[in-house]
N, C-alpha and C positions, 0 to 999 in steps of 0.2 A: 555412842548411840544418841540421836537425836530423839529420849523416850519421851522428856518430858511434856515438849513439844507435841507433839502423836497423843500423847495419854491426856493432854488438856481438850484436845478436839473429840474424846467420848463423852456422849451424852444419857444420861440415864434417865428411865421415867419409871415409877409401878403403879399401874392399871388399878380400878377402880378394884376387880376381882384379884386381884395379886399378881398377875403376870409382871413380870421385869421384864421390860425392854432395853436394851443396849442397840447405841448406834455410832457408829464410826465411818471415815470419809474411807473410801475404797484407792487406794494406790492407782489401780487401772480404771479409765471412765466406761461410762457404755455397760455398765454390767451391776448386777446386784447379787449377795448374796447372801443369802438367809439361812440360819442357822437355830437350831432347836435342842435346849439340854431339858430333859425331863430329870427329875431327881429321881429317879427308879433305876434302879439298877439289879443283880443275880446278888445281892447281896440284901435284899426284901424279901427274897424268896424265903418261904420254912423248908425246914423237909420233907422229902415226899411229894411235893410239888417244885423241884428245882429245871429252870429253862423258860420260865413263864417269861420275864422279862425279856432276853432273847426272843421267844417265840412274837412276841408286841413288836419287834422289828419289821417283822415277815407283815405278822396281820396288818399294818397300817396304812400297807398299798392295796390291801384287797377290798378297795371301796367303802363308802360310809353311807349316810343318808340321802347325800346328793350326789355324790361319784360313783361310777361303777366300776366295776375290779378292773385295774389296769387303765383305767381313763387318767391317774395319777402321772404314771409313768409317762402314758401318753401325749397328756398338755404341754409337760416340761421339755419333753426331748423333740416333741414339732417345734418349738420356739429356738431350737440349740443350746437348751439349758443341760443341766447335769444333777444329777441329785445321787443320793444315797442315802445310808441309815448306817449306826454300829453301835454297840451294847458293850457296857464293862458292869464292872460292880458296881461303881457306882451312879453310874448316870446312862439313859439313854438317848443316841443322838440323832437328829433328822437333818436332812443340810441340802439347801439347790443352789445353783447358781446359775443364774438366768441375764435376759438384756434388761437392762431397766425398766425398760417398758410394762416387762411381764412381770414386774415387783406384786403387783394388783393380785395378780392370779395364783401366784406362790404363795400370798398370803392369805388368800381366800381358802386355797386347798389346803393348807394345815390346819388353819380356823374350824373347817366344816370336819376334817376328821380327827380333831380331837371334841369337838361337840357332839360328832354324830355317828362315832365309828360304830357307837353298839347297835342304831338302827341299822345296818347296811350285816352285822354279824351272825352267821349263819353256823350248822353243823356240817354242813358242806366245806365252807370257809374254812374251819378248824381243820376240819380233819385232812384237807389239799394242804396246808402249810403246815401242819404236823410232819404231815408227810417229806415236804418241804426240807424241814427242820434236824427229821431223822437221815434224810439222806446227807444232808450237808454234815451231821457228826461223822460219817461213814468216811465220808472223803475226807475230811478235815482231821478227824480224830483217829477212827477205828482201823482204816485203813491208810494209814499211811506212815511212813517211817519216823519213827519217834513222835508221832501227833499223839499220845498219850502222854506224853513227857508234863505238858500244864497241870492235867487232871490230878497226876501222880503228887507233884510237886506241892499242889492245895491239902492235898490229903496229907500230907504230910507236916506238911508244915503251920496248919493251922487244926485245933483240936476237933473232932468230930461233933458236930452242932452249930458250928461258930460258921456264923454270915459268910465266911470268904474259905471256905471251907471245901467248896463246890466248883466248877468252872461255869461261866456262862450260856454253855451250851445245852447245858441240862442233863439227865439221862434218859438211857430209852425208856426205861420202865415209868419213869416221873413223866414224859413227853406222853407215852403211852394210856396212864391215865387224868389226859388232860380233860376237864369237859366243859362244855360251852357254858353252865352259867359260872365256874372260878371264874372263866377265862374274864368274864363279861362282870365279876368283881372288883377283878383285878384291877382293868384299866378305870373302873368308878374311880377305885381307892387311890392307885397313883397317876391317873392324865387329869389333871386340871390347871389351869392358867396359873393356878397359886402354886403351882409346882414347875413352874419351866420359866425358862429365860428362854426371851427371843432378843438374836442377835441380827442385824442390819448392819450391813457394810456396803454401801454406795456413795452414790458421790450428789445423791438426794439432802433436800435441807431435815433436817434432826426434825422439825416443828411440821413436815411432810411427812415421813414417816411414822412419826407419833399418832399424826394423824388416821393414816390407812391402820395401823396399828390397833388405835381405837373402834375402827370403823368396821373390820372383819373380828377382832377378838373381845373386844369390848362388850358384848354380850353374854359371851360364854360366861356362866355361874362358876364362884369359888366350888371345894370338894364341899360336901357337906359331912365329911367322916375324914378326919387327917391319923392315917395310921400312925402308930409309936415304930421306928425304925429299928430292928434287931439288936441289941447288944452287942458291940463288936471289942471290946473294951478286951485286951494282951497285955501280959506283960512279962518281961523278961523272954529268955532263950527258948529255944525250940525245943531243948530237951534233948539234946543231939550226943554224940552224932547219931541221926535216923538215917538208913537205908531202902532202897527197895533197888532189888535185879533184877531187868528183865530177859528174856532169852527171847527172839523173835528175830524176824525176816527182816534186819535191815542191813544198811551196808559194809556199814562199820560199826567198830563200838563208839556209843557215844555217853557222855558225862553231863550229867546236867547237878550243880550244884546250888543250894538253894543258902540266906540266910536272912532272918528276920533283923530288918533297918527301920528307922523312925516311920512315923507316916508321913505320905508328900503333904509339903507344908511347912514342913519342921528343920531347925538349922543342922540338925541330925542326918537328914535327911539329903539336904546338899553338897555335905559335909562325902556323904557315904556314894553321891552320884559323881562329885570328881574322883573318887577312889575307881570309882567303876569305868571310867572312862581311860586315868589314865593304868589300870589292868588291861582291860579288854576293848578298849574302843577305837578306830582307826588302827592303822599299820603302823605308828608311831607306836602302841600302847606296848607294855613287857607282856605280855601273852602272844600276841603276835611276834614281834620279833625274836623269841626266846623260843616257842613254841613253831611255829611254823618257819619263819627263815633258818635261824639257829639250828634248833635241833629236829626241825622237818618232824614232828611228831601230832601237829594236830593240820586238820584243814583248814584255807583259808578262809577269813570271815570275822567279824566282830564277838567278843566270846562273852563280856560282860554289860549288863544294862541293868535299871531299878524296874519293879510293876510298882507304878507308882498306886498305893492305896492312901486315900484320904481319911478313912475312918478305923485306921486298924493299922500297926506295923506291916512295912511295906515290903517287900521281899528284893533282894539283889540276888539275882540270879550269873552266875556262871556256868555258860556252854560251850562242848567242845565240842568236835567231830573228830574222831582217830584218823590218821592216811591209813592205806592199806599198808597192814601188814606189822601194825602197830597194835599191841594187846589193851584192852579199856585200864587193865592194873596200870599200864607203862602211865601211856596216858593219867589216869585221876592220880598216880601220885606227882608227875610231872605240875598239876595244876593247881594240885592242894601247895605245891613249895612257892608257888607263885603266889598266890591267894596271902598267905600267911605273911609271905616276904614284905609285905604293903606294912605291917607292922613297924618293920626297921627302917623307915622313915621312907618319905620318896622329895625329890630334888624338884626346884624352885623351876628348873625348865619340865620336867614332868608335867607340874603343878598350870602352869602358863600353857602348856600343848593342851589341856584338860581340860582349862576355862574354856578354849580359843573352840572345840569341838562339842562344846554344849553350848556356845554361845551360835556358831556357827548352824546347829543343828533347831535353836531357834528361832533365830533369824529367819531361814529356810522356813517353817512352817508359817512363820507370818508374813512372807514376802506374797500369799497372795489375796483378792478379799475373802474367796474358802478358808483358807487359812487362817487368814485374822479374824475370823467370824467363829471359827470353833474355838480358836483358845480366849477370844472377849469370855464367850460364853461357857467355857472352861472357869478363867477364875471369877465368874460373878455366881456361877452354882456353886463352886466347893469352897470360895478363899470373901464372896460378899466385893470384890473389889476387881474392875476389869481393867481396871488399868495397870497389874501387873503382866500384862499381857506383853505391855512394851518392857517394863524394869524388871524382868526375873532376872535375867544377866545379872543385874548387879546385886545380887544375893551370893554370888561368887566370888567377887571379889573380896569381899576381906576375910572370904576361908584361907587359912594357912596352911602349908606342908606340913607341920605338927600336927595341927587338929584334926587332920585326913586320916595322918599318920595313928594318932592317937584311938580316933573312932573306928578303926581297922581293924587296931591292934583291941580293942574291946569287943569287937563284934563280927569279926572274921575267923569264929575258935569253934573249936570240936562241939562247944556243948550249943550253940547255935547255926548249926550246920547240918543240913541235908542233903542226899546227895540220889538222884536216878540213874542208875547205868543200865543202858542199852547193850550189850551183847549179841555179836550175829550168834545164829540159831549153829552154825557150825564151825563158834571160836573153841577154845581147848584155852579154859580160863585157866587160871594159877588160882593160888587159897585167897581168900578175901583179902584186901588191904588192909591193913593196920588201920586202928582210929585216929 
């Protein structure tokens, strides 16, 4: 990789009011693309109000002081640009991608609604993207096959109170009693310029968009109230093994197996994401070959990957899908021999297919300027540093097939392991599995 290269031509400034800017040259001309990490995330949330951050996705298209609901969407996509929004624990993201030209206007319209969104915020406003927000769990979550599977998995695997506790999406009843002045709290306390990194990826000079930079955000006042972020502080095992069974209308039985890993960031942590790749990742990986070619027992598909958490042990999750006609028992002990097996070491080509699929998977996300605009501004909110944007790969390379092996064999065990099984509504289970 040519990172060093790449990673010398980002240039960083911070704004009179605390905004960080990050800018980097864009691979393809003729195009710009902007990108927004606010440090708020479902993980700010208390109880009893959990989905606020999420719901701040919704409300920030539905106009501010100067925009009207939908004139957002509007500007960017007459010009052929493209935007969206998405929401984790710990950060929330805004992102377009436009012609160069329209650089002016994308950044004017994030400018005026994070200055302006509470003038433009109504009861009207709330309660249409409530509305919004419930129906999207419906579809996403409550209705659909295994869409409880996340919820289950948090609750389980982090203790009741604890910031990552919850999903993103919130609940009905928390959603239900949202009201317009939290709401208009909330984004006081976490939208402010001292709280977000904007990222610029075109093929503009650094000292021109600094400038536009200055000129639509430079204005905007620091917070004058900077919350204390929730305790998220873990340690040790889950406490396992923990179960939950569910019985419901899906296709098959499905397994979803959880365990607490370093947090992203941490050598622990890379350590634990070649393990996961080469378990579950590609058709090269022993879950797939073993499980689906071999012994035809699970569906095909990718079965293990990390949620990468920055402020809290991160979770490696292992998921299966049964074929028909396959019991979820067959299946989760077929998965637990696998899982476990990463203990007794894994082989030097293993290890090289593993790098080659996480390196390859992030090349892919920065091959475009969308792309390279979200992960700049990926590690300049959680890690202070955008230029490991190009050098993460080489945090791989001098993991060994021992220390994979090693961190596996410590953190792939009953007493840190959870596990959700799915059950169709008309299997005919056998007695529980063994611990």
């Amino acid at each position: 990789m040519a990172s060093n290269g790449a990673a010398a031509r980002i240039v960083q400034h911070t704004l009179d009011n605390g905004l960080r800017l990050v800018t980097a040259p864009a691979a393809t001309g003729q195009v710009a693309a902007v990108n927004l990490w606010y440090g708020v995330g479902s993980r700010h949330e208390v109880p009893g109000k959990t989905g606020f951050a999420h719901l701040f996705e919704h409300l920030m298209f539905q106009g501010s002081g100067n925009v009207a609901k939908g004139e957002h969407f509007d500007a960017i996509e007459r010009l052929g640009g493209e935007m969206n929004a998405s929401t984790s624990t710990d950060r929330t993201n805004y992102f377009e991608t436009v012609p160069e030209h329209a650089l002016d206007l994308a950044l004017w319209l994030e400018a005026d609604r994070l200055a302006t969104l509470r003038d433009g915020m109504t009861q009207e406003v709330l309660d249409n993207q409530r509305d919004v927000v419930k129906n999207e769990r419906r579809q996403r979550y409550d209705n659909a096959p295994y869409g409880t599977a996340l919820e289950r998995i948090l609750r389980l695997g982090y203790p009741e109170g604890h910031p990552y506790h919850h999903p993103t999406i919130g609940s009905m009843a928390d959603l239900d009693a949202a009201d317009l002045d939290y709401v208009l709290s909330f984004h006081k306390l976490h939208y402010g310029p001292d709280n977000l990194v904007l990222t610029v990826v075109s093929d503009l000079d650094p000292a021109d968009v600094r400038e536009r930079a200055e000129r639509y955000f430079g204005a905007v006042p620091a917070r004058t109230e900077i919350p204390t972020a929730p305790d998220a502080a873990l340690h040790g095992p889950i406490g396992g093994p923990v179960r939950e069974t569910v019985v419901e209308a899906v296709p098959a039985a499905g397994v979803f197996q959880g365990y607490r890993v370093a947090p992203y960031g941490e050598r622990e942590f890379d350590a634990m994401h070649l393990a996961s790749a080469v378990l579950g990742q590609g058709q090269g990986s022993r879950l797939y070959r073993r499980l689906v070619i071999e012994r035809e027992l699970a569906a095909p598909g990718d079965a293990a990957d990390i949620i990468p958490f920055r402020y809290t042990p991160s979770l490696m999750l292992v998921n299966t899908i049964a074929r028909e006609g396959v019991s979820g028992d067959e299946l989760e002990q077929a998965v637990l021999e696998e899982t476990e097996a990463l203990a007794g070491g894994i082989t030097e080509e293993e290890l090289d297919r593993a790098r080659a699929v996480l390196e390859r998977d992030h090349l892919q996300a920065i091959s475009t300027p969308s792309g390279l605009a979200d992960e700049l501004g990926a590690c300049t909110q959680l890690f202070g540093d955008p230029s490991l944007a190009f050098t993460w790969p080489d945090r791989w390379t001098g993991i060994t097939a021992a220390e994979v092996a090693e961190a596996a064999g410590r953190l792939l065990v009953a007493e840190n392991r959870l596990t959700v099984r799915f059950d169709p509504e008309n299997a005919e289970r056998a007695a529980e599995p063994a611990a």
